[in-house]
C-alpha positions as CSV (number, residue, x, y, z in Angstrom):
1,X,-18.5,103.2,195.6
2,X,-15.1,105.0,195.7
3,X,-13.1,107.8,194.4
4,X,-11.6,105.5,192.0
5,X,-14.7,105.1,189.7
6,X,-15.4,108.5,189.0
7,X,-18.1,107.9,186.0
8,X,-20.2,105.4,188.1
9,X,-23.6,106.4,187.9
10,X,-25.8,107.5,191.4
11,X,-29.0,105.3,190.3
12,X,-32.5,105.5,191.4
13,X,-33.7,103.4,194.3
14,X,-34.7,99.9,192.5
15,X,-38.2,99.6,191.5
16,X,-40.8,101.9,189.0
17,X,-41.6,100.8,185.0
18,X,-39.8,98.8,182.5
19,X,-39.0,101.8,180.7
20,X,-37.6,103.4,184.2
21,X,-35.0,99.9,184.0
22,X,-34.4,100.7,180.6
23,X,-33.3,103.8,180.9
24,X,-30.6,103.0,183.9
25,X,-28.9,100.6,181.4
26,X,-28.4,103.0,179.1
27,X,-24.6,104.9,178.9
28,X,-24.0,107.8,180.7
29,X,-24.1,111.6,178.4
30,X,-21.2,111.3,176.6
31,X,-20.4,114.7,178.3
32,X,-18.1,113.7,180.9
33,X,-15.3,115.9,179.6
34,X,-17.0,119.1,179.4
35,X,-14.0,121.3,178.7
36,X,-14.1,119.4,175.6
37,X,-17.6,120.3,174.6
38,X,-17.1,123.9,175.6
39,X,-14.3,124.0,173.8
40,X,-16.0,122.6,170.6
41,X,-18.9,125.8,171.3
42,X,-15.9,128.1,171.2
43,X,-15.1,126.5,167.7
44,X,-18.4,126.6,166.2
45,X,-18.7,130.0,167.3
46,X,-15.4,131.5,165.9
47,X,-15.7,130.0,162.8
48,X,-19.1,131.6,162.6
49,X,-17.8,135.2,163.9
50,X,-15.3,135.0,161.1
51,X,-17.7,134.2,158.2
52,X,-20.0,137.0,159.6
53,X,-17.4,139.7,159.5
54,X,-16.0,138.6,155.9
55,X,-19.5,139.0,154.9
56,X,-20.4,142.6,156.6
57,X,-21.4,145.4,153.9
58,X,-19.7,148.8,154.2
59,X,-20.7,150.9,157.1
60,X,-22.0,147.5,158.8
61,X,-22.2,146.6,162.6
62,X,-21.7,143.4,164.3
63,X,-21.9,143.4,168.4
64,X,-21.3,140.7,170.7
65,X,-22.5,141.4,174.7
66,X,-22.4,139.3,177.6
67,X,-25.6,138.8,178.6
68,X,-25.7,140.7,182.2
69,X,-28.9,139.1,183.2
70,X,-26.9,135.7,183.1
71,X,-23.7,136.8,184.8
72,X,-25.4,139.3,187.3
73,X,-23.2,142.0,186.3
74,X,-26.1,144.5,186.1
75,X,-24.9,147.9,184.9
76,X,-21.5,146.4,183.4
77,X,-21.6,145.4,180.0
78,X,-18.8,143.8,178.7
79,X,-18.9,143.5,174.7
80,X,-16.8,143.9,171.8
81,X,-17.8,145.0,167.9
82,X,-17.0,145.3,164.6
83,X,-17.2,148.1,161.8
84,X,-17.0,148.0,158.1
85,X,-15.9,150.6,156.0
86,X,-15.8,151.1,152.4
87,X,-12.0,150.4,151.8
88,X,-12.5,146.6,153.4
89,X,-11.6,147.0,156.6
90,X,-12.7,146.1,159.9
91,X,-12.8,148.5,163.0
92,X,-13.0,146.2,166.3
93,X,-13.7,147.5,170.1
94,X,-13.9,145.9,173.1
95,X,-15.1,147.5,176.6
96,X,-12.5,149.4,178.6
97,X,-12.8,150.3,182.3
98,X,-14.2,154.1,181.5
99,X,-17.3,152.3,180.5
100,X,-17.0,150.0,183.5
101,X,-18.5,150.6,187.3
102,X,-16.0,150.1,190.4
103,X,-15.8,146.0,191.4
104,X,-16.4,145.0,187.3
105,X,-13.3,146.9,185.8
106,X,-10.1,144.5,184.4
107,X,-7.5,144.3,186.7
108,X,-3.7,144.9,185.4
109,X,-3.7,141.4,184.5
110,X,-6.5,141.3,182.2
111,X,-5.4,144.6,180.5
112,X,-1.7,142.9,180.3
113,X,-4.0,139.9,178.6
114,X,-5.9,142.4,176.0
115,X,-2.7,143.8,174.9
116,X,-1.3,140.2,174.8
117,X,-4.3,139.3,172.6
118,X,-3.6,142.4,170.2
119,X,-5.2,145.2,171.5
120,X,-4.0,148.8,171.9
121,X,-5.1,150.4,174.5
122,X,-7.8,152.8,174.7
123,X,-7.4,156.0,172.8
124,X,-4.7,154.8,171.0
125,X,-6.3,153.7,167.7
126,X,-7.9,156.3,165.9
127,X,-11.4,156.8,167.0
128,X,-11.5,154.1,169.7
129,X,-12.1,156.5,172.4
130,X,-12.5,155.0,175.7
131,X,-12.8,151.2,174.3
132,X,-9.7,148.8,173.1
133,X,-8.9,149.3,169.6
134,X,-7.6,146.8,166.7
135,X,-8.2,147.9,162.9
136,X,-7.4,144.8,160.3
137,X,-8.6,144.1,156.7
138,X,-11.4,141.9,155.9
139,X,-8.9,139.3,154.7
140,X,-7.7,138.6,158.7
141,X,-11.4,138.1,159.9
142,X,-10.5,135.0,160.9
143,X,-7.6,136.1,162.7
144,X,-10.1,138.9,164.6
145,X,-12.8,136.1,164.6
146,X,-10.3,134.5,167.2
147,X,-9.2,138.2,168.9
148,X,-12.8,138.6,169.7
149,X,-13.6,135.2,170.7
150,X,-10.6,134.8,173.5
151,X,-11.6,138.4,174.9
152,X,-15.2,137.2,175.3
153,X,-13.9,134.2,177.0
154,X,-10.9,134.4,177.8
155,X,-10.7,138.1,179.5
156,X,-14.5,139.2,180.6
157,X,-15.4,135.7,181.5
158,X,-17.9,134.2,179.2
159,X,-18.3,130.1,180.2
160,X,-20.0,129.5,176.7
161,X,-21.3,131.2,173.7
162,X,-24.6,129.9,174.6
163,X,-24.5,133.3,177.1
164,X,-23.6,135.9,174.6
165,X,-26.4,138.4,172.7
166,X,-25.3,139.9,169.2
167,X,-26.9,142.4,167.1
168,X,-25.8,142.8,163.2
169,X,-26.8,145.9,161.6
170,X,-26.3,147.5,158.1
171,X,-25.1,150.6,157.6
172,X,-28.6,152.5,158.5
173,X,-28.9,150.9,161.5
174,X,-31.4,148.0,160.7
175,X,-31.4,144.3,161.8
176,X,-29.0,142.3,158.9
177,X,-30.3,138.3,158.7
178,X,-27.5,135.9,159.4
179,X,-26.5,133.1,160.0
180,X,-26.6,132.3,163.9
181,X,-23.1,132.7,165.9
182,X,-22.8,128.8,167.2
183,X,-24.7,129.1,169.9
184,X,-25.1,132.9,170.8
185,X,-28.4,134.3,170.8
186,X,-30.0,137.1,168.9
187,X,-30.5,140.3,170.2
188,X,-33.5,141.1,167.0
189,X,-34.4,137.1,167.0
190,X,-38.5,136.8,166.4
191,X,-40.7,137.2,169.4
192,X,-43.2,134.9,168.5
193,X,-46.5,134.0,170.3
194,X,-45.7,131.2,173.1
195,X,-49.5,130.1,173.5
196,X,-49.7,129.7,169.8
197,X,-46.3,127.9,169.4
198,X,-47.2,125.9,172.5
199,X,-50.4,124.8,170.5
200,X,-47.8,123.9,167.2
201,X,-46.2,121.4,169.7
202,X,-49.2,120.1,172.0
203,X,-50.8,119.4,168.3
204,X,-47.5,117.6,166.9
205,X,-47.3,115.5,170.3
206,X,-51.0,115.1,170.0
207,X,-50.3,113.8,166.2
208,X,-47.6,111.3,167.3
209,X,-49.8,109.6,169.9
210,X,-52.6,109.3,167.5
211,X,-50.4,107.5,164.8
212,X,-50.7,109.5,161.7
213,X,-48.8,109.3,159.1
214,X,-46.8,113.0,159.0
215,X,-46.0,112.2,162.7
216,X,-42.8,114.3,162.9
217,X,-39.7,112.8,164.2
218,X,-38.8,112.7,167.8
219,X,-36.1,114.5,167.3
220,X,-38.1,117.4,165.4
221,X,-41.1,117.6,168.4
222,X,-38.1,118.3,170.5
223,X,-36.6,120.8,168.5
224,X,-40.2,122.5,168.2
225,X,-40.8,122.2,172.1
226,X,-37.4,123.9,172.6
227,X,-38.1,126.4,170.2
228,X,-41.4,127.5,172.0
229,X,-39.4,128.0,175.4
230,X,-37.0,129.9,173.7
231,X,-39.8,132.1,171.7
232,X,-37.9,131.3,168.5
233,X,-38.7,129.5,165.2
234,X,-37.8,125.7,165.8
235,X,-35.2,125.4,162.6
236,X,-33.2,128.6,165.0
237,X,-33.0,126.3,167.6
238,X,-28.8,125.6,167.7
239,X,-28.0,122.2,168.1
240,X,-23.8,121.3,169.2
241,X,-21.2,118.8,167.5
242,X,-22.5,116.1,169.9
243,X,-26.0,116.7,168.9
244,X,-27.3,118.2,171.9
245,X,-29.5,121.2,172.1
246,X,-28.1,123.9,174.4
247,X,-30.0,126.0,176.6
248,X,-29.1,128.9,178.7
249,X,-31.4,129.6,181.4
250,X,-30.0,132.3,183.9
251,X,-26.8,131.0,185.4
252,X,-27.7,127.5,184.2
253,X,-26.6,125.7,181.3
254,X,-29.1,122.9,180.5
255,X,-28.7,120.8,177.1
256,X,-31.2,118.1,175.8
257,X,-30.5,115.0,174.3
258,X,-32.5,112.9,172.1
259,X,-31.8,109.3,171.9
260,X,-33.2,106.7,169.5
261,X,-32.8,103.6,170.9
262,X,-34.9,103.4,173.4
263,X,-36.6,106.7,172.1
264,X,-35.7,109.2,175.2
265,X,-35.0,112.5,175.7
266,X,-31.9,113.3,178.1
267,X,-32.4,116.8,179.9
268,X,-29.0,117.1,181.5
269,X,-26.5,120.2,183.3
270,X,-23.1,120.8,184.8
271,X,-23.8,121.3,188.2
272,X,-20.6,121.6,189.3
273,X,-16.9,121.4,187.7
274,X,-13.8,120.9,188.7
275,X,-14.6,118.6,191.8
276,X,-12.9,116.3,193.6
277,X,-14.6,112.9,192.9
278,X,-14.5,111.7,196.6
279,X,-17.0,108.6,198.4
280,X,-18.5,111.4,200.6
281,X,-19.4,113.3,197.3
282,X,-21.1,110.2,195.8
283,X,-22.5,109.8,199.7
284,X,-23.9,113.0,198.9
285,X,-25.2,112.9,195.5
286,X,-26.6,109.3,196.4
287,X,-28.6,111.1,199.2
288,X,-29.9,113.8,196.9
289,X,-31.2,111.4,193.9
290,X,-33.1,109.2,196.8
291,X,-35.0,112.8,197.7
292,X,-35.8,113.8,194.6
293,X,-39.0,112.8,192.1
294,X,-37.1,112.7,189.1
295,X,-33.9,112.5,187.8
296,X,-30.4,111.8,189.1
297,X,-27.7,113.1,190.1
298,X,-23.8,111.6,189.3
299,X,-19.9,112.7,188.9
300,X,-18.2,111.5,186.0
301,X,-14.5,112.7,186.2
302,X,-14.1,115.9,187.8
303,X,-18.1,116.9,186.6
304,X,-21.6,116.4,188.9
305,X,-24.2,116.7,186.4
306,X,-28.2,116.1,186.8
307,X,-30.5,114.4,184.4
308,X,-33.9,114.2,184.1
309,X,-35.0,111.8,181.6
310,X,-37.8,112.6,178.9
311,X,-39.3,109.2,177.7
312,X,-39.9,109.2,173.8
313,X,-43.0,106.4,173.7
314,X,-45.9,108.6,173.8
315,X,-44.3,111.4,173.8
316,X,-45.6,114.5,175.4
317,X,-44.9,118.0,175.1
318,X,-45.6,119.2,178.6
319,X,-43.7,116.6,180.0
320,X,-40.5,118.1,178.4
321,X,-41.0,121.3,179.3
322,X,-41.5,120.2,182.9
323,X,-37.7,118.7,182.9
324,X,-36.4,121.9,181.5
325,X,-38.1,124.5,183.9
326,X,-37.1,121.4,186.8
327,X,-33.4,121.8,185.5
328,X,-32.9,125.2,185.3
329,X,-33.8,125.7,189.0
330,X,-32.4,122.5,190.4
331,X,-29.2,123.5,188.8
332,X,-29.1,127.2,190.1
333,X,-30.2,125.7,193.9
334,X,-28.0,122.6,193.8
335,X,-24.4,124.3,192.4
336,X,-24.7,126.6,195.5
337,X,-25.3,124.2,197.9
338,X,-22.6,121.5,196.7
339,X,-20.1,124.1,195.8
340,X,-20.0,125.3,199.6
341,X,-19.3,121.7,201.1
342,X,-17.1,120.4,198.3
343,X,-15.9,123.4,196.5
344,X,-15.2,122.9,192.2
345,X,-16.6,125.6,190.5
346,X,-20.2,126.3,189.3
347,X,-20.9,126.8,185.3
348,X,-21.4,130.6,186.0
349,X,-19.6,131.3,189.1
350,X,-17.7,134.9,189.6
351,X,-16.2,134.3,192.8
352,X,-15.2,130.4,191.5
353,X,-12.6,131.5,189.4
354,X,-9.1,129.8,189.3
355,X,-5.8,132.4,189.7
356,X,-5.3,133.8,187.0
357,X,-1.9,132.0,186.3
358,X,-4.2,128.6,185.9
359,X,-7.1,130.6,183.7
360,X,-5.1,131.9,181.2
361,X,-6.4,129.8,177.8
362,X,-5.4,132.0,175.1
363,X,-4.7,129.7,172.2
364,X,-6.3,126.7,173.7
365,X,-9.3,126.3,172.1
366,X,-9.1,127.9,168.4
């Protein structure tokens, strides 16, 4: 195996069930080029952002945060927001560097890149304080739907909408229902009961394996054992162009994958980016599949992901969420450990960002 055959797959050592061979002769996530599938979450969520703020009642609130406790920025909160007055028009801010604490505040560069983007700086729109400021008329959300979008990205460092919080609000302050952003997650979402949800998916596994009739779909078990993980109602659950549910757990992106033929459920994540595909990496990766119980490890392109496959025959519940809670930590353990010998950059990696010169994406995506 060589640096020449980037997408070859690290397999398992031979041996285990039929359904263990199936599975290996099955084609890799069709996730290789991840910028692609970012870039698609970017999409989904601007085009949401925009219907949300042509829709936004007088003296509404829309606010979009970074979630700190995913990119360990503690007391910095880097978000931007939306006002609606009377007249149809929308008052935007983003976060300045009053609001910011020394080693989180935008360099000259970013500023240059907010101004770039359409902001003025702070205090010089009317009433924006200590924050950026842009004013507009409902008729250019979408053009503010993209202004918001690249700041969250683009300037404060967001890897996906799949880390962001938002919070809409009508003009007395209460919780508006939406539509979800894409993928972002909300801030007055339903805190349901996890036992009792866990009980609505044992019962629906339970239900498949003892072949009644109203056995729900695969795909809809999934959903519902997502949804319980997430403490959200299952039809909340966001699901991507390719299909695949996304999950953000910490620094680690995980997204599942139901497949139909064979019935399986793919539990996969980005590792590491931006990686040189060489035969000691593959070396490596080869090494690390052999030691562990489950799962695999491969590059494809300039991507290492993992994957821990689900099988779909006699499906069970608990077996999924294993995978996901075994994802979300192998992830966070393994992107340290490879990006120190081989470099690339982790999903959610501060100090792993590229100069600023190769970063800049403004117009790329939307």
């Amino acid at each position: 195996m060589t640096a020449d055959h980037p997408s070859t797959p690290i397999d398992q050592p031979s041996g285990g069930t039929p359904e263990q061979h199936e599975s290996i002769l099955l084609d890799e996530p069709t996730t290789a080029d991840l910028r692609a599938k970012v870039t698609e979450a970017w999409r989904e969520f601007a085009r949401a952002l925009a219907d949300r703020l042509r829709g936004l009642p007088a003296g509404g609130h829309l606010e979009v945060t970074l979630d700190p406790t995913a990119s360990g920025t503690g007391d910095a909160v880097y978000s931007v927001s939306a006002d609606a007055d009377e007249e149809g028009r929308l008052s935007a801010r983003a976060v300045g560097n009053a609001t910011l604490p020394p080693g989180y505040r935008l360099d000259r560069g970013a500023v240059a890149d907010m101004v770039a983007l359409g902001w003025s700086p702070p205090g010089v729109v009317s009433g924006s304080g200590e924050q950026f400021g842009l004013d507009c008329g409902v008729d250019e959300a979408k053009r503010l739907s993209a202004v918001l979008s690249r700041t969250l990205r683009d300037v404060y460092g967001a890897p996906h909408p799949a880390f962001l919080v938002y919070l809409v609000q009508d003009a007395g302050g209460e919780p508006l229902p939406v539509e979800p952003l894409g993928t972002a997650r909300s801030e007055s979402g339903p805190d349901l009961d996890a036992e009792a949800d866990l009980d609505e998916a044992l019962a629906a596994a339970a239900a498949a394996q003892s072949g009644e009739k109203d056995v729900l779909a695969l795909e809809e078990r999934v959903r519902t054992v997502v949804s319980t993980m997430l403490k959200s109602n299952s039809d909340q659950v966001q699901v991507d162009s390719d299909g695949d549910i996304n999950i953000r757990s910490g620094s680690a992106m995980v997204f599942v994958r139901v497949r139909d033929n064979p019935p399986l459920v793919d539990v996969f994540s980005p590792v590491l980016t931006e990686v040189e595909p060489t035969e000691r990496l593959y070396v490596k990766l080869s090494e690390l599949t052999n030691r562990m119980p489950i799962g695999r490890l491969y590059c494809a392109d300039d991507t290492v992901w993992a994957s821990i496959p689900v099988f779909g025959r006699n499906f069970q519940a608990t077996h999924l969420m294993l995978a996901v809670q075994v994802m979300t930590g192998l992830a966070d353990e393994l992107d340290d450990r490879l990006h120190g010998e081989f470099g690339g950059k982790r999903f959610f990696g501060e100090g792993d960002k590229p100069s600023r010169a190769q970063e800049h994406r403004t117009g790329m995506y939307l």
